[in-house]
C-alpha positions as CSV (number, residue, x, y, z in Angstrom):
1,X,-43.3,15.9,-16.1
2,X,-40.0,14.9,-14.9
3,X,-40.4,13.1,-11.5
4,X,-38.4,14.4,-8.1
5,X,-35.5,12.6,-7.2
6,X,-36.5,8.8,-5.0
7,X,-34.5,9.6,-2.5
8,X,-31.3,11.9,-1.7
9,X,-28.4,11.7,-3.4
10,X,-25.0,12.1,-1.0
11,X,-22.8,14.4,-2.0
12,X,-19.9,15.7,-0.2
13,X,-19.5,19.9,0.6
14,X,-17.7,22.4,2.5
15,X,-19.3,24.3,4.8
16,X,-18.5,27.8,6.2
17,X,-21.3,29.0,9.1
18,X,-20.4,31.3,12.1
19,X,-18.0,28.7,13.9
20,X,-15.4,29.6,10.7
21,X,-16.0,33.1,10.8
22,X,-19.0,34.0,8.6
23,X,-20.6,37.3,10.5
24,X,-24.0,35.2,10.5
25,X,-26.2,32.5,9.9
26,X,-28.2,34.0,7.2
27,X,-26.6,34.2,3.5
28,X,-29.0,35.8,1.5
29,X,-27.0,36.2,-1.5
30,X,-23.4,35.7,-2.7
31,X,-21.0,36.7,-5.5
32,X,-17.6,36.0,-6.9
33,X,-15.7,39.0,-7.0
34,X,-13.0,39.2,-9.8
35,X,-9.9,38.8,-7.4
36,X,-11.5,35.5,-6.7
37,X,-13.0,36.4,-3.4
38,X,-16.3,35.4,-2.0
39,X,-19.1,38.0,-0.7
40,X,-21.8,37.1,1.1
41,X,-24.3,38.9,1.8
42,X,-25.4,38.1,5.5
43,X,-28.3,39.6,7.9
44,X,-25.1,41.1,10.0
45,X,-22.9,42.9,6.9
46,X,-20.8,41.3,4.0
47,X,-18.6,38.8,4.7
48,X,-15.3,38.0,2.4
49,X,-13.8,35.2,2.0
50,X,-10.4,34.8,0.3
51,X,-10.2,30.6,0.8
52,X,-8.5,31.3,4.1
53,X,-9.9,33.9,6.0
54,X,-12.7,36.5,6.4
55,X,-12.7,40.2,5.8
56,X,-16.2,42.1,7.5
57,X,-17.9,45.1,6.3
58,X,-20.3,46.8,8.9
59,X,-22.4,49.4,8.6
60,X,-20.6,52.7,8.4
61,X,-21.0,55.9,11.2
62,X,-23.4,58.5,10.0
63,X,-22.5,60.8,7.1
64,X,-19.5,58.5,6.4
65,X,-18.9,56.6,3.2
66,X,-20.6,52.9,3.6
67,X,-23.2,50.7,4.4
68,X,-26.0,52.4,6.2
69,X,-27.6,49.0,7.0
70,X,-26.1,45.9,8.2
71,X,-29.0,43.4,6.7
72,X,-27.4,43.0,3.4
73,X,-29.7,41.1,0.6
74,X,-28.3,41.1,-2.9
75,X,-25.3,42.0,-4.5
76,X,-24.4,42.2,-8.4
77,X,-21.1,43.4,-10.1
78,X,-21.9,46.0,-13.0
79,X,-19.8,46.7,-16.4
80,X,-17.2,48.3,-14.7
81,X,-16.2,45.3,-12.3
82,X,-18.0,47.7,-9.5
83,X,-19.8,45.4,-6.7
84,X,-23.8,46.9,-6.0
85,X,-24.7,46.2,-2.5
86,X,-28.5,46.3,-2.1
87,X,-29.8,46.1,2.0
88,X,-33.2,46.0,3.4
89,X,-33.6,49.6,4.6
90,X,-30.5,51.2,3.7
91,X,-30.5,51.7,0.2
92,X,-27.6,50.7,-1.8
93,X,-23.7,51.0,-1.6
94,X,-21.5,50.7,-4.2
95,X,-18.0,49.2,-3.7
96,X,-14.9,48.3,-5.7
97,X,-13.1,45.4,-6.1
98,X,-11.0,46.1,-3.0
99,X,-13.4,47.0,-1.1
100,X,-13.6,50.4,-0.9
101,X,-17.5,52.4,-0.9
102,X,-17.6,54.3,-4.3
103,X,-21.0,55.9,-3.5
104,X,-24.3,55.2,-1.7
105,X,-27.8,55.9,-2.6
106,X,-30.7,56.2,-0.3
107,X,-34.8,56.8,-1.1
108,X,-34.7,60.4,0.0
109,X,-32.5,60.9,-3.3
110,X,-35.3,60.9,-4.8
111,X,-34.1,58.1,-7.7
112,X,-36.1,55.4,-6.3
113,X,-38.7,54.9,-3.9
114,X,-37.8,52.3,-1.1
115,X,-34.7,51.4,0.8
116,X,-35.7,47.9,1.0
117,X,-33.6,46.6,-1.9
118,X,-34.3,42.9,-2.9
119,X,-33.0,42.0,-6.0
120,X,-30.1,44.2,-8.0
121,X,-29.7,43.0,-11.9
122,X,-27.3,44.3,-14.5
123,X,-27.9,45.1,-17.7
124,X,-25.9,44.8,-21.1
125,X,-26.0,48.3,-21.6
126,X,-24.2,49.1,-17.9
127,X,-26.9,50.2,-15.7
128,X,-28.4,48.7,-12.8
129,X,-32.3,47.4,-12.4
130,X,-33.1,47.3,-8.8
131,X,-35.8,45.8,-7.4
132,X,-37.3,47.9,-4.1
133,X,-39.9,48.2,-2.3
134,X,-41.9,50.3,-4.0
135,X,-40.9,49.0,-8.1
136,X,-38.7,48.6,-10.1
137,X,-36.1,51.1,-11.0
138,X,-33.0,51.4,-13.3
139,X,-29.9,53.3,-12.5
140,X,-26.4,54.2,-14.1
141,X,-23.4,55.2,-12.0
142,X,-20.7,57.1,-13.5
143,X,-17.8,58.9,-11.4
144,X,-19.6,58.2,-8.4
145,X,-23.1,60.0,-9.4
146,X,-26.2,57.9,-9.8
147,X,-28.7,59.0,-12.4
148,X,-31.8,57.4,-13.8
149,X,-31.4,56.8,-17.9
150,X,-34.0,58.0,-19.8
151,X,-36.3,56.1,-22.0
152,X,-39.6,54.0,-20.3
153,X,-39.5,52.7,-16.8
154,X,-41.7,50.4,-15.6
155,X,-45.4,51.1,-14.6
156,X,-48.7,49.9,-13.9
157,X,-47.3,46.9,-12.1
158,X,-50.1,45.4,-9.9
159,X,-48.0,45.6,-7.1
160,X,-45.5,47.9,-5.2
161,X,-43.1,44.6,-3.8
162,X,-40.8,43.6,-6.3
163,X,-38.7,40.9,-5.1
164,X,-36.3,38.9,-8.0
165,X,-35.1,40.1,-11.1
166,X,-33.0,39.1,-14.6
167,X,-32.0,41.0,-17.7
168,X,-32.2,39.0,-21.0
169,X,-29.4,39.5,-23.5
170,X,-31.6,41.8,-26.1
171,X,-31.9,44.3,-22.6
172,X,-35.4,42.8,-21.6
173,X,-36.5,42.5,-17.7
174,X,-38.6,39.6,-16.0
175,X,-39.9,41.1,-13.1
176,X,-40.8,38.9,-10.0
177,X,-43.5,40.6,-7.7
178,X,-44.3,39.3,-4.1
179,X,-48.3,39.5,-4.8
180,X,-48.9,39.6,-8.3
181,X,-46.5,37.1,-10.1
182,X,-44.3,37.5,-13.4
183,X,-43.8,40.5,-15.4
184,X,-41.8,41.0,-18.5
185,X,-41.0,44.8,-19.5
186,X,-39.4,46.0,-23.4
187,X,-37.4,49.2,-22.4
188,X,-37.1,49.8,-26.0
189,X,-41.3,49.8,-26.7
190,X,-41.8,50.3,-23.2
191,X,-44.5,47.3,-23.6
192,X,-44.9,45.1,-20.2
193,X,-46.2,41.8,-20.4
194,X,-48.1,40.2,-17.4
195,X,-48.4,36.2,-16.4
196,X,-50.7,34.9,-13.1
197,X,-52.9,32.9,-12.6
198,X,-55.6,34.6,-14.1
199,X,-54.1,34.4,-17.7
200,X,-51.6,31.5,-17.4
201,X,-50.5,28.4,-15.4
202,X,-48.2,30.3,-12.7
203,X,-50.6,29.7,-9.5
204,X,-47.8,30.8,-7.7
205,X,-48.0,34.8,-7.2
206,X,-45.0,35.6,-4.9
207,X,-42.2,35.3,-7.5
208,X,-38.2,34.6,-5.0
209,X,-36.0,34.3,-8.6
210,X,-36.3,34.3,-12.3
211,X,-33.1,32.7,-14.3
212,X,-33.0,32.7,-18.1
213,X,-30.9,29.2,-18.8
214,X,-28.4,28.9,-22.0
215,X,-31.9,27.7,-23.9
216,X,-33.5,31.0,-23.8
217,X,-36.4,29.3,-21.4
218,X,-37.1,31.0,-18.3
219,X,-37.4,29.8,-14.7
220,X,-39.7,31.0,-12.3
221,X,-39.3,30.7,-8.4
222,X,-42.2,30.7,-6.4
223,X,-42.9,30.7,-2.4
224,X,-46.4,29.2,-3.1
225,X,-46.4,26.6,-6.2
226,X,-43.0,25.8,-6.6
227,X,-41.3,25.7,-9.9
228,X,-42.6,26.9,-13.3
229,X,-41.0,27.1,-16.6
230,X,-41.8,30.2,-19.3
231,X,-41.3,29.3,-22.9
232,X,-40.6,32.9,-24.4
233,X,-41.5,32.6,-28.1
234,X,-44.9,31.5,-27.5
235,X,-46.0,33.1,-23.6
236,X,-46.7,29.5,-22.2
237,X,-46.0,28.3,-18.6
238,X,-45.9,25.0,-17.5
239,X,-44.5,23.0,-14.9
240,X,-42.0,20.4,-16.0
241,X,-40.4,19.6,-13.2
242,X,-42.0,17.8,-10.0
243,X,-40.4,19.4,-7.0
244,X,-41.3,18.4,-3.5
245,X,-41.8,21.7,-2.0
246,X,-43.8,24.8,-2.9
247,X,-41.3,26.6,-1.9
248,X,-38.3,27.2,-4.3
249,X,-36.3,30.0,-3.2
250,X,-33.3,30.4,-5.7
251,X,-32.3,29.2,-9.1
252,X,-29.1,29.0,-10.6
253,X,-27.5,27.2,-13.7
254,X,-24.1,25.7,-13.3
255,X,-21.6,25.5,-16.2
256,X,-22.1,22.0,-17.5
257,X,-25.6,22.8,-18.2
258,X,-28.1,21.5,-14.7
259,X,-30.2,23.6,-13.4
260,X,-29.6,23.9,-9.4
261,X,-32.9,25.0,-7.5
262,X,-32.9,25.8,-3.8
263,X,-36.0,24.7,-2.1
264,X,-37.2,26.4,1.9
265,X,-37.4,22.8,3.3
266,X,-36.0,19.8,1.1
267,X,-32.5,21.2,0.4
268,X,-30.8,22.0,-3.7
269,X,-32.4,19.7,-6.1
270,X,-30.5,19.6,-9.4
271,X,-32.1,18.9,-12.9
272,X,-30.1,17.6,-15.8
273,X,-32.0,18.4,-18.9
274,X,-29.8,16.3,-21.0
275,X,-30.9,13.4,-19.2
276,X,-33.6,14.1,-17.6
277,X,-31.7,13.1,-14.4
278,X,-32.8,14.8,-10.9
279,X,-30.8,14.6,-7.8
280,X,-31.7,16.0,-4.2
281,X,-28.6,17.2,-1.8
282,X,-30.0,17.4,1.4
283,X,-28.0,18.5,5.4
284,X,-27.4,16.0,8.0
285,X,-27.4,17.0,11.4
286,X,-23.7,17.2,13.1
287,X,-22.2,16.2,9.4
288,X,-19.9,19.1,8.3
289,X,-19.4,17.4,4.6
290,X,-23.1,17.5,3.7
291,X,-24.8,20.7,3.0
292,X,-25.1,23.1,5.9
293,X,-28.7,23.1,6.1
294,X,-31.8,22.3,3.9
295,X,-33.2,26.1,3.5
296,X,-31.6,27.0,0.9
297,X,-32.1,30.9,0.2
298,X,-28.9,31.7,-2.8
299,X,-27.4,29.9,-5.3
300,X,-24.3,31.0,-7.1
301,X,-22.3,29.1,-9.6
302,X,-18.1,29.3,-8.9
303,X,-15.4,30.4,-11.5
304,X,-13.8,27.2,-10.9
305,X,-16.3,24.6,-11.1
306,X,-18.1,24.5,-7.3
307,X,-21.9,25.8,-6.7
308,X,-21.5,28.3,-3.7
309,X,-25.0,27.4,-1.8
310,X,-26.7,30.2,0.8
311,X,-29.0,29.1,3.7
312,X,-31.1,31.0,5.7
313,X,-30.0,29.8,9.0
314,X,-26.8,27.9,9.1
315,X,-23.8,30.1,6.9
316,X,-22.5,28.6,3.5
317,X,-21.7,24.9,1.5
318,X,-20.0,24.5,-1.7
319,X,-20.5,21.5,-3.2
320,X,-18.2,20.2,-6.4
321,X,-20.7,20.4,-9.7
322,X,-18.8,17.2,-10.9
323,X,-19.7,14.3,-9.7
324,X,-18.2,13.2,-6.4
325,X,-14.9,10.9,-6.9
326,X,-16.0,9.0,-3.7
327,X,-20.1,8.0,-3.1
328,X,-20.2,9.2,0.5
329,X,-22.6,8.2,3.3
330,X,-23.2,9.4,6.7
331,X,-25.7,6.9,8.5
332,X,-25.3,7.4,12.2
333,X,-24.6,9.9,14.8
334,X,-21.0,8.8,16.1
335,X,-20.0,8.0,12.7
336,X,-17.9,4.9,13.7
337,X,-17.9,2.3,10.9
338,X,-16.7,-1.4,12.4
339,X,-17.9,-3.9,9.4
340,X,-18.8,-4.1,5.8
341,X,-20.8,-7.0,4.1
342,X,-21.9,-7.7,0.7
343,X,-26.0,-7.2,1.0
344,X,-27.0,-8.5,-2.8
345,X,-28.3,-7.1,-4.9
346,X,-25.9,-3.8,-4.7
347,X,-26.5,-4.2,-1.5
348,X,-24.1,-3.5,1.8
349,X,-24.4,-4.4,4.7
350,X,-22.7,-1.7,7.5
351,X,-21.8,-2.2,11.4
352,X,-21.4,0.7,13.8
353,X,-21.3,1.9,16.9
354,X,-25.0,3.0,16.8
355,X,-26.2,-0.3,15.1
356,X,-26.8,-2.0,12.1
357,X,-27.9,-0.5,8.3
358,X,-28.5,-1.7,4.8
359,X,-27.1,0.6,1.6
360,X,-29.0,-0.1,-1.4
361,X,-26.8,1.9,-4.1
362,X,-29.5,1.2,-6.7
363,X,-31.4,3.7,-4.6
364,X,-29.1,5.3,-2.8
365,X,-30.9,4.6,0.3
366,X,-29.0,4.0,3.5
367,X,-31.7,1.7,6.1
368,X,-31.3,1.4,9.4
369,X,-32.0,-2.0,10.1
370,X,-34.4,-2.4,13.6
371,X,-32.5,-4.4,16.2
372,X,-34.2,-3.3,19.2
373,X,-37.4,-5.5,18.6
374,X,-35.6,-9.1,18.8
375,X,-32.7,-7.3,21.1
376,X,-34.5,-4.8,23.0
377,X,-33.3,-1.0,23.5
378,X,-30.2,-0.2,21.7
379,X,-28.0,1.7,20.8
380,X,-26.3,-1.7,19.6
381,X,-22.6,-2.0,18.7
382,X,-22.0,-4.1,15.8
383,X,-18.3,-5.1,15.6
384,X,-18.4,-7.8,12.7
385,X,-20.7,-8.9,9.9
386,X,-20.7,-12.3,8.2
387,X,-23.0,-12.1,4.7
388,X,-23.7,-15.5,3.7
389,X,-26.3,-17.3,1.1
390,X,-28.0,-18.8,4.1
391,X,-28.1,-15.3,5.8
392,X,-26.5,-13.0,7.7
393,X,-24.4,-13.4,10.9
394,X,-23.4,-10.0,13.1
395,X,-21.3,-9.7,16.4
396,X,-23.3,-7.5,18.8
397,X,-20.9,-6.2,22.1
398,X,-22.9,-7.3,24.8
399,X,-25.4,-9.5,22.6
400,X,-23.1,-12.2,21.1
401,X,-23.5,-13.6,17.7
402,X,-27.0,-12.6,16.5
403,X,-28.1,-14.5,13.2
404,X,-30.9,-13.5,10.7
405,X,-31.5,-16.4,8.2
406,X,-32.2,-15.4,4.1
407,X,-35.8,-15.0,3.9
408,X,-36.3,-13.8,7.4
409,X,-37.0,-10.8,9.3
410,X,-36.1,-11.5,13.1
411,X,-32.8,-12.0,14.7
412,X,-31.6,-14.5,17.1
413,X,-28.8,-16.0,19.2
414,X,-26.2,-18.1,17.5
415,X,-25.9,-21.4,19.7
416,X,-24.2,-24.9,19.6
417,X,-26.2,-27.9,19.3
418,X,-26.6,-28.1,23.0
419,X,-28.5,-24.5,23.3
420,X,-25.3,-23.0,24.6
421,X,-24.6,-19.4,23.5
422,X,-21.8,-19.5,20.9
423,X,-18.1,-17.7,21.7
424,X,-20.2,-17.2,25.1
425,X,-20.2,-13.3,26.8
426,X,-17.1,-12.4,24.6
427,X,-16.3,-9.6,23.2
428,X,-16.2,-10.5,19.2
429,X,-14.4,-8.4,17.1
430,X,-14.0,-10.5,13.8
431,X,-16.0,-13.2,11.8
432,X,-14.4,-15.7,9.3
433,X,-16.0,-18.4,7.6
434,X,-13.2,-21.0,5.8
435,X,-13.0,-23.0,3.1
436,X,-14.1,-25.8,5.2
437,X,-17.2,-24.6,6.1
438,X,-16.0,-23.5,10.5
439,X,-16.3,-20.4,11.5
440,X,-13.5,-18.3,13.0
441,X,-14.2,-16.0,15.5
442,X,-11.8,-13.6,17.0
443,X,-12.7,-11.6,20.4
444,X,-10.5,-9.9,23.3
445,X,-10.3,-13.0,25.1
446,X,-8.6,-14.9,22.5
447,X,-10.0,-17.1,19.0
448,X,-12.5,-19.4,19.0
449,X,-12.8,-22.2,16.5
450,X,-16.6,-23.6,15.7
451,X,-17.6,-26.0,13.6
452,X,-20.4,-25.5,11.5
453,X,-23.4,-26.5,13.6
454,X,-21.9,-24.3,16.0
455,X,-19.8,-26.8,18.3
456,X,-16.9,-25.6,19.5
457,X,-13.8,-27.1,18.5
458,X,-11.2,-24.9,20.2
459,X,-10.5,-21.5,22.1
460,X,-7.0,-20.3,21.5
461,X,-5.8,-18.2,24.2
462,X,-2.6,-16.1,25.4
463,X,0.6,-18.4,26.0
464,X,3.6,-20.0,25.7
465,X,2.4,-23.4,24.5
466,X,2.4,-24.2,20.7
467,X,-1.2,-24.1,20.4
468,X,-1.6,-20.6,22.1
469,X,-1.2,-17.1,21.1
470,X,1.0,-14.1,22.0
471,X,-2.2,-12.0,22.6
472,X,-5.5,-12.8,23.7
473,X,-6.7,-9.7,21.2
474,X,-7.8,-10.4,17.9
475,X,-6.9,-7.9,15.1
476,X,-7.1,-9.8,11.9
477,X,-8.2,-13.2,10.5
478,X,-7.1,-14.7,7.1
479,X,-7.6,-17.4,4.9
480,X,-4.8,-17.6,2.7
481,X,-4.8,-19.0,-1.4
482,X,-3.2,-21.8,0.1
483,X,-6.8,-22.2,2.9
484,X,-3.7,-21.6,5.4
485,X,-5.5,-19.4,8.1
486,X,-3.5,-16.7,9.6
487,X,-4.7,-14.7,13.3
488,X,-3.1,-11.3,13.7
489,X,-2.7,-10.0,17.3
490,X,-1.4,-7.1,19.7
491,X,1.2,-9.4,20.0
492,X,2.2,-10.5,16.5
493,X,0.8,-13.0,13.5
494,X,0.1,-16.9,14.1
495,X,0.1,-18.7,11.4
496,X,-2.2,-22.1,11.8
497,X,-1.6,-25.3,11.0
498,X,-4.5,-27.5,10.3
499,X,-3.1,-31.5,10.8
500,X,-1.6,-30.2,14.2
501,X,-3.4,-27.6,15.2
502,X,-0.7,-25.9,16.4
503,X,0.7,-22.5,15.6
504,X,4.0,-20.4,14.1
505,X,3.9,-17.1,15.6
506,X,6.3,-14.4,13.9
507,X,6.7,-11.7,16.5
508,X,9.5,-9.2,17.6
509,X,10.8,-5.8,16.2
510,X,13.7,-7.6,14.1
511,X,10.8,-9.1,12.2
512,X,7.9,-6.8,12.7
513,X,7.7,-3.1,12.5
514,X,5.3,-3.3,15.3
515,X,3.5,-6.6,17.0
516,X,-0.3,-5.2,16.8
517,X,-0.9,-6.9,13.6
518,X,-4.1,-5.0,11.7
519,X,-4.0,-6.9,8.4
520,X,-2.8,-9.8,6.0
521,X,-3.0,-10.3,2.4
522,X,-1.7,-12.4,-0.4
523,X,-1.8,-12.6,-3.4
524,X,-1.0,-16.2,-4.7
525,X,0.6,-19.7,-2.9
526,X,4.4,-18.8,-2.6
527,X,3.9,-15.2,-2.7
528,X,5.4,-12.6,-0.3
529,X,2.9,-11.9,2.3
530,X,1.5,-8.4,3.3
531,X,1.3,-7.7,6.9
532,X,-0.2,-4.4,7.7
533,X,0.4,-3.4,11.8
534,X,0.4,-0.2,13.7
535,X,3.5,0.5,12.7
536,X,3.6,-0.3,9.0
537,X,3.6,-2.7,6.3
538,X,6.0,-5.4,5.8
539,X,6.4,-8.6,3.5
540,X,7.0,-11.7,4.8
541,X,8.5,-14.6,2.5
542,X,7.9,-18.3,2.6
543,X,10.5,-18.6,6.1
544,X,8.1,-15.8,7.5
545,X,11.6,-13.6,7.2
546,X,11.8,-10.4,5.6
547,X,11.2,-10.5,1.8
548,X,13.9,-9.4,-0.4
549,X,12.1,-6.8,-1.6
550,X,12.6,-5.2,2.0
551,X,16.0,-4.2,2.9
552,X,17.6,-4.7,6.1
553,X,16.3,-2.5,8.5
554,X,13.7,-0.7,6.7
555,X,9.8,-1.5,6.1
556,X,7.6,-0.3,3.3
557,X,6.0,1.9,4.7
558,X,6.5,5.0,6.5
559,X,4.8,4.5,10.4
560,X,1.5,6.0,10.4
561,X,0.6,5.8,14.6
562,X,-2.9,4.5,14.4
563,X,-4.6,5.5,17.2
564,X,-6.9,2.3,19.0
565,X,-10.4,3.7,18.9
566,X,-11.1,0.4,20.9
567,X,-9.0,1.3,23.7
């Protein structure tokens, strides 16, 4: 048995619910028209969706062509391109592909027995199998007049609720009841075939979907035992697959091959039989590129490549059936990202807003790591993060520097030899260790310059002296190829020299495309050096001048107005 997925796996999606137009929260099936457009099939009418905007189809005024229900439950396209609408107590309409009703078709016809349609399915042969309240029934629709083909229907089914369907190739029908599980029926022989768990493994007797895969096998859907597999050519079920809920509502096979199954509580898990690989897609509250929500009620496969996902409470995702070009994470409620750290181990370490967490991408687990019992009640803001072989060093706002040594679970205050707090009440915004072993720290009130027991050796502060700054706020801290240590500020980049101690500043527009200095880089000793700001990117060459490779009066970069979140 293949096992569930350790943990979730992130991937990114789309999501459309109510706030982007869809008529309402519950999607209980969908389909791709072939003009491209989406239909969903909502508790509140269809909603289409073109990729831009929304098109609503209500039910229609008495005696007029239309929906005569607004609760809409399955749609199928026939032969013909023609899109069957089944709703739960009004029957079916039948549309074409610009959305106009062809015909409608209620119980009293006399054709079928319940309006309470639940499942439609087409066959090869261009009729309809419907599954009702009251059985199973097969139509054909030609100019606009429903009749019922003749040959065997289906009888003696143990129960009247018939809630999924699927038509094999060779015209035979898996039947899924809501109290008696799986049925198979041969139009041809009229011979039905009947699995529960009286005669088989399939415990679970309320059959949501059946879906034949590419292999032949079939997949059954079950509100009370999960997932079970049928092996056609010799009658067996089993269960393959370990799923962590009972309840799999929908099934669907994308086009490189996984099967995709919709679960009521834990979200899509999807099962790659070439590898045996499972991977769990799960919602996160407030997160609009994660899956809408984790009760997952339809599954459709895209013509170009997406998985079109249905919930029952919370409107539509797509997700991508590739793999995602970019492993994406959403850890924390604000979703404000300070500081990154090598963890070990593919590890990483991640500072917020909200606090501290721990990614192992082994395991695609994101931690959040518990600050409040050394620091007391958070939420705690952690600007910078300082991964070392000794252990780890993080700037807390309001808490200092906070260090958790290798081996150890409990954080405390970074302090100089003489129990002082180090960098004091500041507000740190930056952490660099150098080549010669001091620590750099930059705040809003300036740089500080400890040595490695934690002694202060300078604070460098707004001035006009040689050893001061032209802004007390920190934006970047470098260590060059050359150990030369460069400080970007809101007022332009010092460059430090180490016999002296005293600093070049390069500041001004004729230099700069803008003083707030965000980030420094370079590549080898003598090289041009990249200055990122607020306004742009420029390179800088050995006389801290423009580089050649900038021409008078322009920059490399087009300016891109970053907006402060600090304030």
């Amino acid at each position: 048995m293949c096992q569930p997925a350790r943990s979730e796996t992130q991937k990114s999606a789309i999501q459309l619910t109510i706030n982007d137009g869809m008529s309402q929260s519950t999607v209980n099936d969908i389909l791709q028209a072939d003009d491209g457009r989406m239909w969903f099939a909502t508790g509140d009418g269809l909603s289409l969706y073109d990729g831009e905007s929304f098109q609503y189809v209500y039910r229609a005024q008495p005696d007029a062509p239309g929906l005569a229900n607004n609760y809409t439950f399955a749609l199928a396209q026939d032969t013909n391109g023609l899109i069957w609408v089944g709703t739960l107590g009004g029957g079916i309409t039948v549309f074409d592909q610009q959305v106009n009703p062809v015909a409608s078709l209620r119980a009293a016809s006399g054709l079928f027995a319940s309006d309470e349609v639940f499942d439609l399915a087409p066959g090869p042969d261009g009729t309809m199998w419907i599954a009702h309240g009251r059985g199973v029934t097969q139509l054909r629709l030609d100019d606009g007049t429903f009749t019922q083909p003749s040959g065997a229907q289906p009888a003696n089914i143990d129960t009247d609720y018939i809630r999924s369907l699927v038509v094999s190739a060779d015209g035979g029908v898996y039947i899924g009841t809501g109290s008696a599980g799986l049925y198979h029926f041969d139009p041809a022989s009229g011979q039905l075939t009947h699995w529960d768990d009286s005669n088989s493994a399939l415990t679970g007797l309320t059959v949501l979907d059946v879906l034949i895969d590419t292999d032949g096998l079939v997949w059954i859907a079950t509100e009370d035992a999960g997932l079970h597999r049928l092996t056609p050519d010799t009658g067996v079920i089993d269960q393959p697959l370990a799923i962590p809920d009972d309840d799999v509502e929908a099934l669907a096979q994308g086009q490189d091959g996984r099967l995709w199954i919709g679960t009521w509580s834990n979200g899509i898990f999807v099962y790659d039989p070439a590898t045996g690989v499972m991977e769990n897609y799960r919602s996160r509250r407030g997160v609009r590129q994660r899956i809408s929500s984790d009760t997952i009620v339809a599954l459709t496969p895209g013509n170009l490549g997406r998985m079109w996902i249905g919930t029952y409470d919370n409107g539509v995702s797509s997700v991508s059936q590739s793999p995602d070009l970019f492993e994406t994470y959403y850890p924390q409620d604000s979703g404000v990202i300070w500081a990154l750290a090598d963890a070990g181990r593919s590890g990483l370490w991640i500072g917020g807003k909200d606090g501290l967490l721990r990614l192992n991408r082994n395991l695609q687990n994101l931690a959040i790591v518990d600050l409040d019992k050394d620091l007391g009640p958070g939420p705690h803001d952690v600007r910078a993060i300082l991964s070392e072989p000794s252990g780890v060093i993080i700037a807390v706002r309001d808490h200092g520097l906070q260090r958790r040594k290798a081996g150890q679970l409990t954080w405390s205050r970074m302090t100089a030899p003489d129990g002082s707090p180090v960098a004091g009440d500041a507000f740190i915004r930056l952490l660099l260790r150098a080549a010669d072993g001091t620590l750099w720290i930059g705040t809003h009130t300036g740089v500080f310059h400890v040595g490695a027991d934690g002694t202060q050796l300078a604070h460098y502060v707004e001035g006009d002296g040689p050893r001061d700054l032209p802004h007390n706020r920190t934006r970047s801290l470098y260590q060059g190829p050359d150990d030369t240590i460069w400080i970007g500020t809101s007022g332009g980049l010092s460059r430090w020299n180490a016999d002296t101690g005293d600093f070049t500043t390069v500041s001004g527009l004729d230099v700069l495309p803008d003083n707030d200095v965000r980030a420094v880089w370079q590549g080898a000793p003598g090289d041009p050096l990249y200055v990122g700001t607020q306004g742009g990117i420029v390179l800088l060459d050995s006389d801290y001048g423009p580089h050649p490779a900038d021409r008078p009066g322009e920059w490399s970069a087009e300016r891109d107005d970053l907006q402060d979140a600090a304030g």
